[in-house]
N, C-alpha and C positions, 0 to 999 in steps of 0.2 A: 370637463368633468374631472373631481382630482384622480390621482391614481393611486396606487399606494406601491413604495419601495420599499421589497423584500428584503429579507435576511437571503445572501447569495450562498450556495454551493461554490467555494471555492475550487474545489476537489472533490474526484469520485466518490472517494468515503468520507464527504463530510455531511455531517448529520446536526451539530448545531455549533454554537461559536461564541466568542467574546468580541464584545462593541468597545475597542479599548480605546476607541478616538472619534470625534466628530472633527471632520475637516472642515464643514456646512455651520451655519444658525440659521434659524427660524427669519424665513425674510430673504435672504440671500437668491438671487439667481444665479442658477446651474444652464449649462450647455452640456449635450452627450460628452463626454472625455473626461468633462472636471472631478476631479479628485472627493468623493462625500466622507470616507472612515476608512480608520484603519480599524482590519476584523482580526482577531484572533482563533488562528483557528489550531487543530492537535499537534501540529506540525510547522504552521510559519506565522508569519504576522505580514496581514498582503493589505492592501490598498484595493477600497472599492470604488469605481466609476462612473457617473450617471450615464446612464443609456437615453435616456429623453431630456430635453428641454424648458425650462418650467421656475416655479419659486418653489423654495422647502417652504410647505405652508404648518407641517409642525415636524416635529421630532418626538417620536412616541418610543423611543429609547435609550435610556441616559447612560452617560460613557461609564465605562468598567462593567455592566451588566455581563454576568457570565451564563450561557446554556441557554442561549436566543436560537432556538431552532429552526433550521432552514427553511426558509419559507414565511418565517412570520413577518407583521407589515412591522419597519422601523421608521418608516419616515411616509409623510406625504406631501406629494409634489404637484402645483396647482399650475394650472393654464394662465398666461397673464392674464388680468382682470376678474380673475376668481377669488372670493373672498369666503365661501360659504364653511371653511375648515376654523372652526375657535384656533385661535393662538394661544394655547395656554402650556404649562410647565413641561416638559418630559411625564411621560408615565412610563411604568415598565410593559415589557412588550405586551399584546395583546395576543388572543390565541392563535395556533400556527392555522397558516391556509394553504390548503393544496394548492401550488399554480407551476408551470412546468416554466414561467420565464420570471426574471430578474422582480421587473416592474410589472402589475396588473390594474385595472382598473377596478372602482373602486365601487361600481355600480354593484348592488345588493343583488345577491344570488341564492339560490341555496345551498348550504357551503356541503364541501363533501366530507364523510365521515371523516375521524384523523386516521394518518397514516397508519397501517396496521404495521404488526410483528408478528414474528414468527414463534412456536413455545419457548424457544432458546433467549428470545430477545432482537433476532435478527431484524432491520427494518425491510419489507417488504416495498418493490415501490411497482404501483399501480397508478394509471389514469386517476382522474377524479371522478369522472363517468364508472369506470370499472367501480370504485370504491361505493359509490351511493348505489348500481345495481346489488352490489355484493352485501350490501348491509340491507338490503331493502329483501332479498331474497333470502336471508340469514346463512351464507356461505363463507366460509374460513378462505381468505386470498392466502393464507400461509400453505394452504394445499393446493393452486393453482400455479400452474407454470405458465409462463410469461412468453408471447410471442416477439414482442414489440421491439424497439432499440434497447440494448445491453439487459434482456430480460426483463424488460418493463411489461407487467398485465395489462393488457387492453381490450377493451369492450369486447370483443369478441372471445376470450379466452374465457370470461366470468359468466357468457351464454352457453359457451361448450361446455361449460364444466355444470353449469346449472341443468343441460339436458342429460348431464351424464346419471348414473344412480350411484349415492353415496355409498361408500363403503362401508364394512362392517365394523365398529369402533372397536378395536385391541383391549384387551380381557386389562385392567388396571394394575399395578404391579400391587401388595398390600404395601409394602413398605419402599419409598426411592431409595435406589442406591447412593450412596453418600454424592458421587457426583454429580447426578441430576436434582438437589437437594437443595432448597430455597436458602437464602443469607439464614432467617430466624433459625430454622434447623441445624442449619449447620453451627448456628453462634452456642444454641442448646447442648449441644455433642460437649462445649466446652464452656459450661456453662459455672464448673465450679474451678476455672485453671486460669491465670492472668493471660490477655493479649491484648496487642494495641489491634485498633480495625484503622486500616488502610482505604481512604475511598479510591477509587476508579479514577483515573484522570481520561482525558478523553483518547489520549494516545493506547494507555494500555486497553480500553475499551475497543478501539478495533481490532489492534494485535489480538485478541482473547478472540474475538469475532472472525477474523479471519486465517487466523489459527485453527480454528474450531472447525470452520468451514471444513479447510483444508484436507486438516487429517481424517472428515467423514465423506468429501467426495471426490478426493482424489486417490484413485489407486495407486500408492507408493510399490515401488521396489528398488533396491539400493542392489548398487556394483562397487568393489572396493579394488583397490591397487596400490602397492607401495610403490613411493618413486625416490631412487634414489637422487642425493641434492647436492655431493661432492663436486661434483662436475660446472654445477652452476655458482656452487659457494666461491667456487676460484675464479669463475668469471667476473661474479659481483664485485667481488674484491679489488680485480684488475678496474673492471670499469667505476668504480666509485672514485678511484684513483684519482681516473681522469676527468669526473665530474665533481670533483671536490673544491675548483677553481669556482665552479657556475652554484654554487650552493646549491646540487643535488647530489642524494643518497639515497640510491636504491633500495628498496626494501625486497624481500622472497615473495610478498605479498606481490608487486609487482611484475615480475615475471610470471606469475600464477594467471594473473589479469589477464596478460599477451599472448601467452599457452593458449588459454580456453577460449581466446577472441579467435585465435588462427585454425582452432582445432575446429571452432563451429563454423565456418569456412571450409575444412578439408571433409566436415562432413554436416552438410548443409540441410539436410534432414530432420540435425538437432538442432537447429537454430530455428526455433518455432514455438507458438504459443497455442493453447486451447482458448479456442473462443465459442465454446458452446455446443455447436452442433456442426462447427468445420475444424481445419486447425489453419493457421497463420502462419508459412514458412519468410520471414523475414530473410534481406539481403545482407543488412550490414549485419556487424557484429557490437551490439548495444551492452553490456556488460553488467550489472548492477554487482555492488559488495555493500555486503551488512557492514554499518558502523553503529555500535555499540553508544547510547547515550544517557542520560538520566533517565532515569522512568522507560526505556523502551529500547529501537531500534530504527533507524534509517537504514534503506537502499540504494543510494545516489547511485544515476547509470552513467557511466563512462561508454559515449556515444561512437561507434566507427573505431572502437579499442584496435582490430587489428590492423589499420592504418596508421597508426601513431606508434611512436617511438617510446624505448622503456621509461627515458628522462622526461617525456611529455605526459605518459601516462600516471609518473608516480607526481608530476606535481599538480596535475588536475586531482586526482586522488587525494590529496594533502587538503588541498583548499577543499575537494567537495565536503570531506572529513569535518575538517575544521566548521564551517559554515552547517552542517547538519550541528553539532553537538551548539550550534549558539542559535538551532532554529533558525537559518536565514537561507534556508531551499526553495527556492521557486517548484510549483507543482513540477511540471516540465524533466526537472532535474532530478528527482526519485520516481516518477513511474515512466512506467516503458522498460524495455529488454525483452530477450527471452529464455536469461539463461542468470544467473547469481551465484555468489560466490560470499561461503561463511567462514570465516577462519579464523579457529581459538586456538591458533598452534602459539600464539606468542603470551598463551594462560596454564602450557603445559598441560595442554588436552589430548591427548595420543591421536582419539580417532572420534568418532558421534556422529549421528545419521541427523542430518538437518532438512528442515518441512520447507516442502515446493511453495514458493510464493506464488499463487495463481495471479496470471494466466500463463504464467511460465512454464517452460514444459518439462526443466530439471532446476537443480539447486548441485554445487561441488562443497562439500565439508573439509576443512581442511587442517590438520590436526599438525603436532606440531615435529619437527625435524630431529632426529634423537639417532646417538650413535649406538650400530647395532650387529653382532657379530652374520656376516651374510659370507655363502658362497659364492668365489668371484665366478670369472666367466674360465680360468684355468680350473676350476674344480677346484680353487685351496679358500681353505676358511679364511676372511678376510673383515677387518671392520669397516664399516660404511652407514654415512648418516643417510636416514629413510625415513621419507615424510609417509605416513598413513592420509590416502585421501577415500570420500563416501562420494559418490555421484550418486543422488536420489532421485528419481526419474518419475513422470508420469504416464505410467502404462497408456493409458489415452493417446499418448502423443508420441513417445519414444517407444519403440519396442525392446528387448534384449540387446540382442546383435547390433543393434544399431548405438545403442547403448555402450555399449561395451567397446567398440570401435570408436565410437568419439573418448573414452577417455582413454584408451592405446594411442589417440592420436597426443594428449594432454603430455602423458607420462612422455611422451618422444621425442617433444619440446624441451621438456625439462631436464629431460637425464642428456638433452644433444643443444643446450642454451643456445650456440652459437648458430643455431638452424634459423631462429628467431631475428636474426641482426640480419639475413639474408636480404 
């Protein structure tokens, strides 16, 4: 029977893709391993795999096609001696089908309604079973919470929700506030003033998505502390000296990394993530840092930070760096951590409260180093450069005190560098 081979989920948030390569033609036999396309997706350009055995009995999607949605059939792959598939030209894809694996077979079914969303846009992901009850019974899956793996709705949460009695629909606002406000409205507002319209590339479409998330269901509350940097500025200096042979150069960013690797280690508490309805206190100390790039941002995690050395860590940092800003991250290498690090100090940003990357259970802001008149520790006025940092935390996970205590341990790294080399 042929099958048909989907458009893959490369990644947890991906949602649809570009077909920038066929490996395969029409006729060719595949084995599991061999190489079919390269996908494009917001973030990298990966190579997809056959999982079964078989001939490509056609190619139902032609290379460069962009916004092929996960899940749709791109290709079909026949049993030797099957001939019943036309061999004819590429078409563009056909509509998306719900199927929770790579490859499906191709036997006629009744297909399940399409993937729903939430009012915001958010995609919802539900069973297929869930989805035909939920349309069949005319119930919104954007108001049902999800039992299943990573919040996925399943048959039973669409029966419970169906025995439950709907609530009572919220009184309509007369007018949306500018923010809740469709594209047409909002373009209306400005309708007699020149602008150019910007589309959505598929990267800033998750950031806005998980962004949005973020700041409505996580409980933020920020801790700040200044740390003074004289103390490390002299060490830096010494030690670049000495690794100026090996072609490395420390940066403050650096030190910042090893700080916050050692400090979620001395208090192990904060080395933890929200997963829903537990929390996840990890062992190692996994590190993510925003790097800033066209259209967006990367998180590359610098894995077991506080086992590695300051010269290890800044040149894994360099390359992750580099390699995020040319789009060439394996999934692998931006998710995961439980703890991130944003830092505009080298934009002349003082200070700024930066949003928890879920499932993280804080985020460190880190502003930038400026000399500033302070009392020493004799009581006489003294200057001293002082970085302004925000630890933004999710109550959910971190509490105050505990809070508080992991960046006392940050700042004591950094204002005692040489505690770090121990």
């Amino acid at each position: 029977m042929p099958i048909q081979i989907l458009m893959p989920a490369l990644s947890p948030t991906m949602e649809e893709g570009t077909l920038a390569k066929w490996l395969v033609k029409e006729g060719d036999s595949v084995v599991a391993g061999d190489l079919l396309a390269e996908i494009e997706t917001d973030k990298a350009t990966m190579e997809f795999e056959a999982v079964d055995e078989g001939i490509i009995g056609k190619l139902l999607v032609v290379e460069g096609t962009e916004g092929v949605k996960v899940n749709t059939p791109i290709a079909v792959l026949l049993e030797d001696g099957e001939s019943d598939v036309e061999m004819s030209a590429p078409a563009k894809p056909a509509a998306p089908v719900a199927a929770p694996s790579v490859v499906v077979s191709a036997k006629p079914t009744t297909p399940a309604p399409a993937t729903p969303t939430t009012s915001d846009g958010t995609r919802v992901f539900a069973s297929p079973l869930a989805r035909r009850i939920a349309a069949d019974k005319g119930l919104d899956l954007g108001q049902v919470t999800g039992s299943g793996p990573k919040g996925r709705i399943v048959k039973a949460d669409v029966v419970d929700a169906v025995a439950q009695p709907a609530p009572a629909p919220a009184a309509a606002a007369a007018t949306p506030p500018p923010s809740s406000a469709g594209a047409d409205q909002v373009k209306a507002m400005y309708g007699d003033r020149e602008y150019e319209e910007v589309t959505l590339n598929g990267m800033r479409k998750i950031i806005a998505a998980r962004l949005s998330e973020a700041k409505q269901t996580i409980p933020h509350f920020y801790l700040r502390r200044d740390i003074h940097l004289d103390a490390l500025l002299k060490l830096r200096s010494q030690m670049n000296k000495g690794l100026e042979s090996r072609g490395i150069k420390l940066s403050v960013n650096d030190y910042i990394i090893k700080a916050c690797a050692m400090a979620l280690q001395d208090v192990p508490d904060c080395n933890a993530v929200w997963a829903g309805d537990r929390i996840l206190k990890l062992k190692p100390s996994d590190v993510a840092v925003a790097v800033a790039i066209e259209g967006g941002l990367f998180t590359p995690v610098l894995k077991d930070s506080d086992t590695k050395t300051l010269s290890s860590l800044s040149t894994e940092m360099k390359d992750l760096a580099s390699r995020a800003r040319d789009k060439k991250l394996a999934p692998h290498e931006y998710q995961g951590g439980s703890f991130a690090i944003s830092n505009l100090g080298m934009f002349g940003i003082q200070n700024f409260d930066a949003v928890i990357n879920p499932p993280h259970g804080s985020i460190l802001a880190v502003g930038a180093g400026e000399k500033k008149p302070v009392v020493g520790a004799d009581g006489d006025l003294t200057v001293a450069t002082v970085m302004s940092v925000t630890l933004s935390v999710d109550h959910r996970v971190i509490d105050g005190a505990l809070g508080a205590q992991f960046l006392a341990a940050v700042k004591s790294y950094l204002e005692d560098p040489i505690s770090m080399l121990a």
